[in-house]
Backbone bond lengths (Angstrom), bond angles and torsions (degrees), N, CA, C in turn:
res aa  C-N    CA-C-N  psi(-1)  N-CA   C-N-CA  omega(-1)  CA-C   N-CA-C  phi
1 X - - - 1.468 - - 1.523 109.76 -
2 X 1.474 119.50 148.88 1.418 131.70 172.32 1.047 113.41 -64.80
3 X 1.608 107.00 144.72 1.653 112.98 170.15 1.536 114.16 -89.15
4 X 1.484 134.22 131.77 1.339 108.80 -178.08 1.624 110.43 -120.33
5 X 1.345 104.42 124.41 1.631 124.12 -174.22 1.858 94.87 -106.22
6 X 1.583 75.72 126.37 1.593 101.42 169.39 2.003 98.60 -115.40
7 X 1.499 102.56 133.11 1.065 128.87 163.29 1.356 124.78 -91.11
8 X 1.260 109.29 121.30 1.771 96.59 -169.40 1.750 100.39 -154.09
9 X 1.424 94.99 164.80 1.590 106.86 166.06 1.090 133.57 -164.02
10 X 1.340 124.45 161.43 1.614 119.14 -168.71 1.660 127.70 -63.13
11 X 1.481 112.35 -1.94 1.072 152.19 172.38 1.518 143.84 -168.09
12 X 1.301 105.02 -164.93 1.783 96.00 178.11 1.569 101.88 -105.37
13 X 1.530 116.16 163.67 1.416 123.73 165.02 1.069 86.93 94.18
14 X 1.354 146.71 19.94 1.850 138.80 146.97 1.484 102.16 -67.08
15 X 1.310 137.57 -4.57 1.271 123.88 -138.40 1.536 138.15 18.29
16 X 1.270 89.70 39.78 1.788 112.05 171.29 1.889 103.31 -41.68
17 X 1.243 133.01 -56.32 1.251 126.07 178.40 1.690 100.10 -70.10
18 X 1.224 161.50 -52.73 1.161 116.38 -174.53 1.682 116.94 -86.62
19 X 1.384 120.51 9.79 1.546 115.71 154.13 1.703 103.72 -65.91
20 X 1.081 145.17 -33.80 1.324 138.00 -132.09 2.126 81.33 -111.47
21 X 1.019 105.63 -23.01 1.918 99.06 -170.97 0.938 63.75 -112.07
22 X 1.489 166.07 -148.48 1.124 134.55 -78.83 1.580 128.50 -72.19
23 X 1.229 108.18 -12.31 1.547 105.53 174.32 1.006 111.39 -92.82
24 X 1.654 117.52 -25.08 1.658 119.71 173.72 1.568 93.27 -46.18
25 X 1.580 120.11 -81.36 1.359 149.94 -147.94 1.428 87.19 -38.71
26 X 1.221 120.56 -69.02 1.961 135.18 -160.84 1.833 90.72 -51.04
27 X 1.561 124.39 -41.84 1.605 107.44 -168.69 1.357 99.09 -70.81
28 X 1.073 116.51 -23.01 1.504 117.52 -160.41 1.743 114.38 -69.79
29 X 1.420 88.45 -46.58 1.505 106.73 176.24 1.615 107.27 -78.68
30 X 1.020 109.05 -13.86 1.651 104.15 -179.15 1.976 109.60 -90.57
31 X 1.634 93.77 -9.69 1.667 93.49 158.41 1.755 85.65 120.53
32 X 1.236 132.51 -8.60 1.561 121.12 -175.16 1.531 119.61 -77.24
33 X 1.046 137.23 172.71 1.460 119.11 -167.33 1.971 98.01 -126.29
34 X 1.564 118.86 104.75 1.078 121.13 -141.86 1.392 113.01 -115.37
35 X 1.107 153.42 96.71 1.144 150.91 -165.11 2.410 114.76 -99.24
36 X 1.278 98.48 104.85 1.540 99.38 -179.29 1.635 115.47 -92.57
37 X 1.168 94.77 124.24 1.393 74.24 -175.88 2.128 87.71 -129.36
38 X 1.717 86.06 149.61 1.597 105.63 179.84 1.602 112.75 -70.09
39 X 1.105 124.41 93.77 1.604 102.77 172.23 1.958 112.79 -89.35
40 X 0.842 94.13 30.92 1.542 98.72 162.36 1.309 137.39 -111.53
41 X 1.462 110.24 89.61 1.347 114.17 -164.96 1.469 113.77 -91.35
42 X 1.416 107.78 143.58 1.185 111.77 -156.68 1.525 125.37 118.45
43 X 1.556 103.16 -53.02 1.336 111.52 -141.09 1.597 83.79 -142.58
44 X 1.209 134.68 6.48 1.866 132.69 177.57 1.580 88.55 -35.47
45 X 1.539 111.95 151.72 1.644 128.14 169.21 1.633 70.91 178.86
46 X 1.543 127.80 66.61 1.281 105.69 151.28 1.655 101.52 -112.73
47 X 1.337 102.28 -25.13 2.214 114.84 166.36 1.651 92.86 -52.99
48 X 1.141 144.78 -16.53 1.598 117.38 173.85 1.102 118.64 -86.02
49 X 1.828 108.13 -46.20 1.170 92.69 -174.08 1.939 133.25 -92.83
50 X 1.461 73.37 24.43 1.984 83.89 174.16 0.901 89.42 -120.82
51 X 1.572 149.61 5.02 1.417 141.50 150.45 1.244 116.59 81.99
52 X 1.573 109.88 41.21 1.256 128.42 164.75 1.536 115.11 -139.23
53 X 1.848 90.72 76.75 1.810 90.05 175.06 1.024 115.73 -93.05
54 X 1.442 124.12 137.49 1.603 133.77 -178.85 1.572 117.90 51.81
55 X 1.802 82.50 46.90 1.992 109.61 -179.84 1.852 88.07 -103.44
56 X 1.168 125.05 -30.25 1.687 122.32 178.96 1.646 99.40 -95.48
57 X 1.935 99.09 138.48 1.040 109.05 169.68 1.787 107.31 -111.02
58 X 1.075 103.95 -37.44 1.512 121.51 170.06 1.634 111.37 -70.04
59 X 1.595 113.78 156.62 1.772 103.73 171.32 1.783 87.34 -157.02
60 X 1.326 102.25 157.50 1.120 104.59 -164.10 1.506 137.48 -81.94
61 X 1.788 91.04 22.31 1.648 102.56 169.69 2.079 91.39 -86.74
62 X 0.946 120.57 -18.65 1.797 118.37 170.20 1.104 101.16 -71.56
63 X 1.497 138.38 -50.47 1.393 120.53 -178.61 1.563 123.98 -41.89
64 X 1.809 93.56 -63.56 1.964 111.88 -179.78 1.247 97.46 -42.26
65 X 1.250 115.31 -74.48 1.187 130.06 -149.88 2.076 113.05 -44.47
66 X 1.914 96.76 -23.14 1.582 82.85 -175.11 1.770 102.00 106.21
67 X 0.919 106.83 -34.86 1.852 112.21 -169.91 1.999 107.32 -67.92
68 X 1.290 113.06 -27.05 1.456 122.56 170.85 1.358 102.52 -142.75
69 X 1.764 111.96 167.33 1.527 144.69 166.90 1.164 99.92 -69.55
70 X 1.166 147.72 160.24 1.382 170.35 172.49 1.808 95.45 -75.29
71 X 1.364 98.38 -48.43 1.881 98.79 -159.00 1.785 97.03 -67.68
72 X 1.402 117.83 -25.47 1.416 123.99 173.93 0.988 145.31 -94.58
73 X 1.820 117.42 -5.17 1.159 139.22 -176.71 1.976 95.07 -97.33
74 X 1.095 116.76 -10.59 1.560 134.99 -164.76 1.197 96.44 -89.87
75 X 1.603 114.81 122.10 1.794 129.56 179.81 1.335 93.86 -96.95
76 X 1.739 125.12 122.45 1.526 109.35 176.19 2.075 85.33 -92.35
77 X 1.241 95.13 162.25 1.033 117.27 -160.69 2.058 92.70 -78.40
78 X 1.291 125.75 135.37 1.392 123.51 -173.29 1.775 126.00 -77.51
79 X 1.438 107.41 -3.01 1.831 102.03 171.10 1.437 81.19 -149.98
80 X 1.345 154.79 17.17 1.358 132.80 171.79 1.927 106.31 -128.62
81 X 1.464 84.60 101.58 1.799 84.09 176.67 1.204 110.23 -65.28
82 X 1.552 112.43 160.44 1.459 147.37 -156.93 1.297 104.78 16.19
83 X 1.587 104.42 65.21 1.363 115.53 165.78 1.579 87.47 -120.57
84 X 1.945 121.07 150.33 1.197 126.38 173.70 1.484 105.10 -153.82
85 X 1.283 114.13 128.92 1.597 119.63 157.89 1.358 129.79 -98.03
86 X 1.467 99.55 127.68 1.974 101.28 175.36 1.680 91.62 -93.32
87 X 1.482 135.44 153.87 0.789 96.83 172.54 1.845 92.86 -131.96
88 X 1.244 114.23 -166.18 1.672 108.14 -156.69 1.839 106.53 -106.62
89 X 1.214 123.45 137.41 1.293 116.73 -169.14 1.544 116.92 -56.04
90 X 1.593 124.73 -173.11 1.268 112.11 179.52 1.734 100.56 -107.12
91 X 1.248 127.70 -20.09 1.339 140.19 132.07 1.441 104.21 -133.74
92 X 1.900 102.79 173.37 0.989 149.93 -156.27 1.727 108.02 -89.19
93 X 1.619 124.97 106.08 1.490 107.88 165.53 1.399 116.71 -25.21
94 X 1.250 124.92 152.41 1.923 126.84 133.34 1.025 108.89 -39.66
95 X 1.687 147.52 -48.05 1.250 135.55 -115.83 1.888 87.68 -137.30
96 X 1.368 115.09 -14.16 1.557 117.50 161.74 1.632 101.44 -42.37
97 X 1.884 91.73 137.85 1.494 102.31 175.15 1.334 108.47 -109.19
98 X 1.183 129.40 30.99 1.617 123.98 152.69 1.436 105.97 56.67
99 X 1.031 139.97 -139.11 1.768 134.70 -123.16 1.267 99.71 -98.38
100 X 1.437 123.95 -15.42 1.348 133.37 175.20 1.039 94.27 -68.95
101 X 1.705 131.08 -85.89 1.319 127.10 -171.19 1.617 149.40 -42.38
102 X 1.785 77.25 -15.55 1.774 91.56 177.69 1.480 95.98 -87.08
103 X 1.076 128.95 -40.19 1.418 137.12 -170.52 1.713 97.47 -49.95
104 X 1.376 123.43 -68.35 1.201 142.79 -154.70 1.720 90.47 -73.75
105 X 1.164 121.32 -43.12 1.605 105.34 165.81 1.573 116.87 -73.75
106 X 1.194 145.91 -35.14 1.093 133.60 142.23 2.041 139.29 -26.64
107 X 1.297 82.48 -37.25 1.572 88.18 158.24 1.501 142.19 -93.24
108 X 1.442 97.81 -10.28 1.113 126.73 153.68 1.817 122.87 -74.77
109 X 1.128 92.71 -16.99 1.741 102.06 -173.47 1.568 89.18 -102.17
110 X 1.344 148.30 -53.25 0.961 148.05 174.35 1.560 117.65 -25.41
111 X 1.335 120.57 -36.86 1.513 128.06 -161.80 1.237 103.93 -76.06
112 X 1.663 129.08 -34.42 1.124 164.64 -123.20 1.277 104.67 -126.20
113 X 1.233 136.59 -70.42 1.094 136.65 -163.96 1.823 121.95 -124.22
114 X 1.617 122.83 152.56 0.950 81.63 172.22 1.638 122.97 -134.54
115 X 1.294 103.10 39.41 1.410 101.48 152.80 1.964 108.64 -136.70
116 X 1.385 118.29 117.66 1.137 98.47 171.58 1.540 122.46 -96.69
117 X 1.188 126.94 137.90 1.550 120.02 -167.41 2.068 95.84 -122.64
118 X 1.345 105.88 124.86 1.138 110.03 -177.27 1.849 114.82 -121.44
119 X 0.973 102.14 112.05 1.845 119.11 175.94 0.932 105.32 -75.31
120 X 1.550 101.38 104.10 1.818 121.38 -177.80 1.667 117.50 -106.68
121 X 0.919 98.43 136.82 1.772 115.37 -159.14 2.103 89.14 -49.50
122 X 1.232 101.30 143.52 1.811 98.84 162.30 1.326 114.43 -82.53
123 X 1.424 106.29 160.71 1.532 138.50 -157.38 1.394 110.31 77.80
124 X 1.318 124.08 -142.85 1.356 160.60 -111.77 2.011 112.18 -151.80
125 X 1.258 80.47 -39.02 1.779 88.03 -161.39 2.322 112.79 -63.68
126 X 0.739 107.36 159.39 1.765 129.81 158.85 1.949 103.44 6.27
127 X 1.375 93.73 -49.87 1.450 102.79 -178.52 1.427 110.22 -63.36
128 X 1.333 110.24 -79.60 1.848 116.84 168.54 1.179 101.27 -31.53
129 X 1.116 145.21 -84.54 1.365 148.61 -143.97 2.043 99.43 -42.59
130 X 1.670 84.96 -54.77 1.529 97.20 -173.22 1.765 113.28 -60.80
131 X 0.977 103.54 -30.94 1.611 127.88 171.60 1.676 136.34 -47.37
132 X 1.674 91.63 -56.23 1.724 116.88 159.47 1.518 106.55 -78.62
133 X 1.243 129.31 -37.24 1.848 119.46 -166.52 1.451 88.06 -21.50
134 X 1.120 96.29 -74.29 1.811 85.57 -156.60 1.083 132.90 -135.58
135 X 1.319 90.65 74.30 1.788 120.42 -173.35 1.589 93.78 -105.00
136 X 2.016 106.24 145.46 1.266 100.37 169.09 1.721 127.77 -89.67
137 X 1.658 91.28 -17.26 1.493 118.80 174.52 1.232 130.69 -136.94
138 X 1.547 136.65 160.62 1.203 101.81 170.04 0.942 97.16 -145.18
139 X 1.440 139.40 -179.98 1.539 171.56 -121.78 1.850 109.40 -155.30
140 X 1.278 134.71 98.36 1.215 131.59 163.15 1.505 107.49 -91.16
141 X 1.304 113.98 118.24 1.373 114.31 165.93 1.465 123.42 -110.83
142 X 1.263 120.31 127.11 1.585 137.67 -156.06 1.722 98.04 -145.86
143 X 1.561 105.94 147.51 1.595 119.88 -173.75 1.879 83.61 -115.02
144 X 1.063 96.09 173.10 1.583 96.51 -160.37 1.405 105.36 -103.94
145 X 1.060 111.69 49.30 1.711 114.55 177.73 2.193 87.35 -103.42
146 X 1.281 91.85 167.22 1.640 115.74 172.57 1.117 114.57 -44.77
147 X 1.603 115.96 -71.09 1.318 143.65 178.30 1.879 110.34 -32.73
148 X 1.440 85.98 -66.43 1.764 98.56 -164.12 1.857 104.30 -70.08
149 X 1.618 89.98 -35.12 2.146 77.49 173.80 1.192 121.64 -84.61
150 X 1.967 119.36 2.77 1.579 108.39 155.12 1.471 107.58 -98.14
151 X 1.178 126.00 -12.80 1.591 103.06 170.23 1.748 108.91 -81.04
152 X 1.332 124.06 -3.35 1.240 131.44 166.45 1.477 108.39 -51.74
153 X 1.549 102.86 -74.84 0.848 121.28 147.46 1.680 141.60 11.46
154 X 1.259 92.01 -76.74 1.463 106.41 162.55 1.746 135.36 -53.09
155 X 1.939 83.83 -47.50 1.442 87.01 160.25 0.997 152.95 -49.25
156 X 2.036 106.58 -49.12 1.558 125.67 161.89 1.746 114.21 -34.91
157 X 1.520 114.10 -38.07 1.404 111.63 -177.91 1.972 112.50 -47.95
158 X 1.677 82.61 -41.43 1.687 87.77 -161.89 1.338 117.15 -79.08
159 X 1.591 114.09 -2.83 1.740 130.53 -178.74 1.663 111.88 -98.05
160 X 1.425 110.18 10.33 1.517 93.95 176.26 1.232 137.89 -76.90
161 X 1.502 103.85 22.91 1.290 100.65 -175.64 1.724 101.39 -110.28
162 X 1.219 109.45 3.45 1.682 133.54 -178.98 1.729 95.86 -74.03
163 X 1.094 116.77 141.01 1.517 128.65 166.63 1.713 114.63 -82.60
164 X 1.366 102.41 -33.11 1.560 97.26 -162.36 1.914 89.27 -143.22
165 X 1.412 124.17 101.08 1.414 130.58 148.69 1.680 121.54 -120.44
166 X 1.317 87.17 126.97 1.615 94.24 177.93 1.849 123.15 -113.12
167 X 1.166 126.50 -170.14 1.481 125.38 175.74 1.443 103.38 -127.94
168 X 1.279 100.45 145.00 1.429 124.69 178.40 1.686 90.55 -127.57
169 X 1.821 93.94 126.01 1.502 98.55 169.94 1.742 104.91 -109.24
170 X 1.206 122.89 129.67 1.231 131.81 -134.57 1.700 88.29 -129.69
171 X 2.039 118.10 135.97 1.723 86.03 143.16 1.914 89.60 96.30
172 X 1.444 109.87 -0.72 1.754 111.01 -163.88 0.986 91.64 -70.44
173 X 1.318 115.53 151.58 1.608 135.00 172.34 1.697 121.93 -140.57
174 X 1.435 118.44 94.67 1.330 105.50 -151.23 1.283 118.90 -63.18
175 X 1.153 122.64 -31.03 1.430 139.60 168.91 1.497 98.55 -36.86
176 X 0.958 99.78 -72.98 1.850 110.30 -165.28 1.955 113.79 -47.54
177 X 1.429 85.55 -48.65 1.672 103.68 -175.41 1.878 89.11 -65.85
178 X 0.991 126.51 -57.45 1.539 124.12 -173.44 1.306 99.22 -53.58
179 X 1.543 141.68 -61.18 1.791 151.20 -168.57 1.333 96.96 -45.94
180 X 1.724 117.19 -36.39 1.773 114.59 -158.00 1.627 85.85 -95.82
181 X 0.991 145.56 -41.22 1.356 145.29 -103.63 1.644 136.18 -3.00
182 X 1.416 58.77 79.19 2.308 91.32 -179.47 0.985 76.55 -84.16
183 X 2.022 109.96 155.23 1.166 135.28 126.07 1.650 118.98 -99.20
184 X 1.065 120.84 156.56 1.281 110.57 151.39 1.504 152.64 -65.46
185 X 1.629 103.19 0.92 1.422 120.08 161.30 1.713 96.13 -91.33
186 X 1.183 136.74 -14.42 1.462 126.62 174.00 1.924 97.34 -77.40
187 X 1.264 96.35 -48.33 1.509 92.54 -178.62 2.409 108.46 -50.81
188 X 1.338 82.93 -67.26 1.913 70.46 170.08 1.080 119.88 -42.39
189 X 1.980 127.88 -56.23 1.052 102.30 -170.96 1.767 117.13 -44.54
190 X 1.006 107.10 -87.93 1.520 136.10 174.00 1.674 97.26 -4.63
191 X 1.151 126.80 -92.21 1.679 122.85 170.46 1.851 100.45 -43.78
192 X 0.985 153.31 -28.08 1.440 131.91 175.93 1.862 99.55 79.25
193 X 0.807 136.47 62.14 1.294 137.73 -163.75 1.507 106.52 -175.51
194 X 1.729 103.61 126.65 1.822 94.18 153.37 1.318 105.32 -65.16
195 X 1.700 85.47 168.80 1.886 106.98 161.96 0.953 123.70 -100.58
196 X 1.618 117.96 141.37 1.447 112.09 167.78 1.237 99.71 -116.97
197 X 1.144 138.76 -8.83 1.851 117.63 175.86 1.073 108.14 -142.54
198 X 1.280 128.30 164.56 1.947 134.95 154.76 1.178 89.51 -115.01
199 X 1.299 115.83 143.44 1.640 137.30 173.59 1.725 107.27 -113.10
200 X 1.278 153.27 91.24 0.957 147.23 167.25 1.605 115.90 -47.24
201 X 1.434 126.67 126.28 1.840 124.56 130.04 1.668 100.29 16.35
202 X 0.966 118.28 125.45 1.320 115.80 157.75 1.678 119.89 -161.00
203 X 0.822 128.92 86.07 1.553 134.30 175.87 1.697 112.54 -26.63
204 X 1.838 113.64 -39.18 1.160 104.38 -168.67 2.109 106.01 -81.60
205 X 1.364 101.35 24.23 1.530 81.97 172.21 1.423 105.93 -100.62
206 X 1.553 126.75 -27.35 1.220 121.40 -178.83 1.394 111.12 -77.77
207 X 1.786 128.97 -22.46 1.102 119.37 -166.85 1.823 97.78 -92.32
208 X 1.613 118.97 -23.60 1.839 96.53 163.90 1.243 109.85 -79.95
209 X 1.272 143.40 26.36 1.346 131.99 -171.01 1.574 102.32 -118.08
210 X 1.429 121.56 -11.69 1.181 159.45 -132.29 1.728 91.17 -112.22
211 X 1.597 94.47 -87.89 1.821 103.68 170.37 1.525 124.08 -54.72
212 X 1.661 100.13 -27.13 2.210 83.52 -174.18 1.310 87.80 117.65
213 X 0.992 142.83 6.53 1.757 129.39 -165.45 1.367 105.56 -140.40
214 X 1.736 124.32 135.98 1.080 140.24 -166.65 1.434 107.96 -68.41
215 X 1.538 134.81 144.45 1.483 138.83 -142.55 2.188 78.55 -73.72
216 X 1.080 98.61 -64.29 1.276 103.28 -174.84 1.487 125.68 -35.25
217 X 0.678 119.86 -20.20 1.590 143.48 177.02 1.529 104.50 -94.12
218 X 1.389 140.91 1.24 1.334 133.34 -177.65 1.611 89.34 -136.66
219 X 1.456 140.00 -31.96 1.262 126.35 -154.51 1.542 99.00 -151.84
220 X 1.120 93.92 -177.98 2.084 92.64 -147.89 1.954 86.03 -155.06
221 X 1.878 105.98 -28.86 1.635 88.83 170.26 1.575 121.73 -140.33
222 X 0.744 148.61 -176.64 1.395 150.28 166.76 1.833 98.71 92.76
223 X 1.490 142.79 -116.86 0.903 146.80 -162.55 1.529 103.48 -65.63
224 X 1.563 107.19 -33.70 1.675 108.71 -159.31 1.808 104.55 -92.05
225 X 1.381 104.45 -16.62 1.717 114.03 175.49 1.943 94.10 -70.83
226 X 1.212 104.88 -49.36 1.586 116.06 174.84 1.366 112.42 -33.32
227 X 1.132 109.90 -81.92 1.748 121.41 179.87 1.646 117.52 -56.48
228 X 1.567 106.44 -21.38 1.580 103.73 175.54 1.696 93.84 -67.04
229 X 1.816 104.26 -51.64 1.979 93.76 -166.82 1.144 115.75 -32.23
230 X 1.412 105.62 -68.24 1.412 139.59 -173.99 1.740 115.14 -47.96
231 X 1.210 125.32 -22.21 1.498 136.30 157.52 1.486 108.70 -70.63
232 X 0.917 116.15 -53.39 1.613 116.41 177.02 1.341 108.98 -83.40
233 X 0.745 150.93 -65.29 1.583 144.29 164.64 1.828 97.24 -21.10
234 X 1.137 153.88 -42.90 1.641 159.33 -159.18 1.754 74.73 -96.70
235 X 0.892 127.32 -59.06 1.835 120.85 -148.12 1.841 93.34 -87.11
236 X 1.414 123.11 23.19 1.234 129.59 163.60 1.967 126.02 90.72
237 X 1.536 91.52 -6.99 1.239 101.73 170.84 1.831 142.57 -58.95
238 X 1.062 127.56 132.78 1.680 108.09 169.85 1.565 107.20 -79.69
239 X 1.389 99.65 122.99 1.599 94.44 163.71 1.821 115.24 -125.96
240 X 1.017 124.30 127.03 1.610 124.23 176.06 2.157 99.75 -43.12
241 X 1.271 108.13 143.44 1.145 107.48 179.64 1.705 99.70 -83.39
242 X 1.110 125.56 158.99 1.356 147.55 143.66 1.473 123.74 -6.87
243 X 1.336 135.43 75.71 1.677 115.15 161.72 1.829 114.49 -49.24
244 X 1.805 98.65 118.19 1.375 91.95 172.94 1.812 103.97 -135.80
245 X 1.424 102.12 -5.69 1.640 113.17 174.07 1.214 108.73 -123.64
């Protein structure tokens, strides 16, 4: 059975969607069979940054709903095997059953795949809620300013019913972390969470997101060495974290 990782954060501008395609992408390539699906409706941009925009015709209010198969509403990703996108409607039926139904497609995705990673809308609101139902773990992603590791923060409150959530500090900038003199054990304290990754600054995530092509597929270090750790570290591995200060 699938593991299902929800990605989330106390806001927007964590780059929570390209942590979620790039760590998808790295299991994928590391041989796991990975299914991403957007839970942000409205506002999906998870088809850019795995570089398959308007590669889904189906989204997974067609699955619940009964209107498509799961195995067909599923965009496999076009040069990265057992990569797959669900992707998230642009609104919501009337007749959508909310946390039940995502749940019941999740277990259905479970049989299938085996890591599911789900991009959950930021904050607090209807979306998240719908997002965690039924996740086994999750992912807080926070940039290491004040602000973003107490609305991190905030989140952890709403995951206690999660067994296993960790922080990803996303977006590092050593300069900056040296100007404040942050550490990154100030960053854990403060979010209340171990770490599982440092994500460095990296220019090459906006410029593959830019062309259509998965970060991994253009770069081998800086953000995309990041998301390889951080894939194996989820698939049970020890990996040394990142010198980035």
């Amino acid at each position: 059975m699938g593991t299902v990782i929800v990605i989330t954060s106390g806001k927007g501008g964590t780059g929570k969607t390209s942590l979620a395609g790039g760590v998808g992408s790295a299991l994928a390539l590391q041989g796991k069979r990975v299914l991403c699906i957007d839970g942000d409706v409205g506002l999906r941009n998870l088809d850019i940054t795995l570089g398959m925009t308007d590669a889904a015709l189906m989204d997974f209010s067609d699955v619940i709903s009964g209107r498509c198969e799961l195995d067909r509403a599923v965009a496999p990703h076009p040069t990265v095997s057992n990569l797959y996108l669900l992707t998230a409607p642009l609104t919501l039926p009337e007749d959508f059953p909310g946390e039940s139904g995502f749940r019941a497609l999740l277990e259905q995705a479970r049989a299938s795949y085996d890591f599911i990673l789900i991009d959950s809308p930021a904050g607090l609101g209807p979306g998240f809620r719908m997002a965690v139902s039924g996740a086994d773990r999750a992912i807080v992603v926070a940039v290491s300013d004040p602000s973003s590791l107490r609305d991190a923060q905030r989140v952890v409150t709403q995951l206690s019913n999660l067994p296993t959530v960790h922080l990803v500090v996303n977006r590092v900038k050593r300069r900056l972390l040296r100007r404040l003199g942050t550490t990154i054990d100030d960053a854990m304290d403060t979010a209340g969470l171990p770490l599982l990754g440092l994500v460095p600054e990296d220019p090459q995530v906006l410029l593959a997101a830019s062309s259509g092509r998965a970060l991994l597929q253009t770069s081998q270090r800086g953000a995309a060495q990041a998301f390889g750790n951080i894939a194996r570290r989820l698939a049970g591995e020890t990996v040394p974290l990142m010198k980035i200060w």
